[in-house]
C-alpha positions as CSV (number, residue, x, y, z in Angstrom):
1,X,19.5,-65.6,86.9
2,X,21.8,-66.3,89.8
3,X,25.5,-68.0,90.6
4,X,27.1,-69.8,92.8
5,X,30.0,-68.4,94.9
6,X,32.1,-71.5,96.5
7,X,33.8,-69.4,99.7
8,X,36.7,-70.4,101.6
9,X,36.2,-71.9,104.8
10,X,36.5,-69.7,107.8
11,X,36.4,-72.8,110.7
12,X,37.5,-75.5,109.1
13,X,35.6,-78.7,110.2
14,X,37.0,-82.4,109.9
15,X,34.6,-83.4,106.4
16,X,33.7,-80.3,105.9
17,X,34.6,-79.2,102.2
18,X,33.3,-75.3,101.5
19,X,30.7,-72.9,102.2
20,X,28.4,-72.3,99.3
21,X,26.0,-68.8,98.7
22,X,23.4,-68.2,95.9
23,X,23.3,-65.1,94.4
24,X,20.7,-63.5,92.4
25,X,22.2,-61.8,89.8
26,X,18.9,-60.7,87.6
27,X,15.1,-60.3,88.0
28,X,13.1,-59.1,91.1
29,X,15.5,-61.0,93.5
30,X,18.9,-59.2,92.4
31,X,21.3,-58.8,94.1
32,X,20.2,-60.8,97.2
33,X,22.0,-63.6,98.8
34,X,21.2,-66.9,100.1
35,X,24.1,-68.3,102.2
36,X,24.7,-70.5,104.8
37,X,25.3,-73.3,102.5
38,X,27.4,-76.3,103.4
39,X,30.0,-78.6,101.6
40,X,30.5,-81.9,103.4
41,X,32.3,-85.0,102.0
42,X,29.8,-87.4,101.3
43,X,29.8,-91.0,102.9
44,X,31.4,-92.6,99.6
45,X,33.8,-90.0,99.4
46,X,33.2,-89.5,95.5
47,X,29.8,-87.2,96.3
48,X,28.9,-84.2,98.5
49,X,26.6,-83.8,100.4
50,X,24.8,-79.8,100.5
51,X,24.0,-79.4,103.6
52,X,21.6,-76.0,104.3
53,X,21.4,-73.4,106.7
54,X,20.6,-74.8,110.2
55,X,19.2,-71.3,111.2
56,X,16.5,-71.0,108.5
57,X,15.3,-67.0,109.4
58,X,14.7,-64.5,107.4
59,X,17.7,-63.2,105.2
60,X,17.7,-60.2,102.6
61,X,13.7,-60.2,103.4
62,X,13.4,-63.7,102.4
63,X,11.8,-66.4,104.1
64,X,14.1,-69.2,104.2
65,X,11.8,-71.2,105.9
66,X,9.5,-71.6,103.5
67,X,11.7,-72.0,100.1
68,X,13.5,-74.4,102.2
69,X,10.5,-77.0,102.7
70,X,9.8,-77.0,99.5
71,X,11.5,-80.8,98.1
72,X,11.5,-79.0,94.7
73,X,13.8,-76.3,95.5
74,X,16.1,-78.3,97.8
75,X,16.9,-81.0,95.2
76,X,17.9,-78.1,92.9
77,X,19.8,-76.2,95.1
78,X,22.2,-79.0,96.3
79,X,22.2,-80.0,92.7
80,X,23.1,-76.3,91.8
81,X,25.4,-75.9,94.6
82,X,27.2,-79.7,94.1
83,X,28.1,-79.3,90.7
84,X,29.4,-75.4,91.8
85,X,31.7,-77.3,94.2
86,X,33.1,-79.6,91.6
87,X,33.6,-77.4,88.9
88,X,35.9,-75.1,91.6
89,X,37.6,-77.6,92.6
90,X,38.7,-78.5,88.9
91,X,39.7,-74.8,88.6
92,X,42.0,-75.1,91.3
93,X,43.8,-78.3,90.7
């Protein structure tokens, strides 16, 4: 179990949309977050593009390096973290 926190931007960047964070909200990992997340308007202008951290380290004890190679878990997370964006973005208009 986890959600999605869209966060304002703190240095806006020309393209740049949002930040994004995961947080585990049940199980083992509970509690911890995953952030570094980016938003970026995507080259069509209709999609996003989820860009991740560029400073992979460790964070909450987790080895962002590793979950990060894995295709898997990058397709779902900028799946997860795209259709977060969206749906705040409909809250807000």
């Amino acid at each position: 179990m986890f959600r999605v926190d869209i966060l304002p931007l703190r240095n806006p960047l020309v393209g740049k949309l949002a930040d994004a964070e995961v947080q585990f909200t049940g199980g083992p990992l509970a509690g911890t977050r995953l952030g570094g997340f980016a938003v970026w308007k995507g080259e069509n202008g209709d999609q996003v593009q989820v860009r991740f951290p560029e400073n992979p380290q460790e964070q909450d004890g987790i080895s962002l390096s590793r979950l990060l190679s894995d295709e898997l878990f990058q397709k779902a997370v900028r799946s997860l973290i795209s259709t977060a964006y969206f749906t705040h973005v409909k809250t807000i208009m």
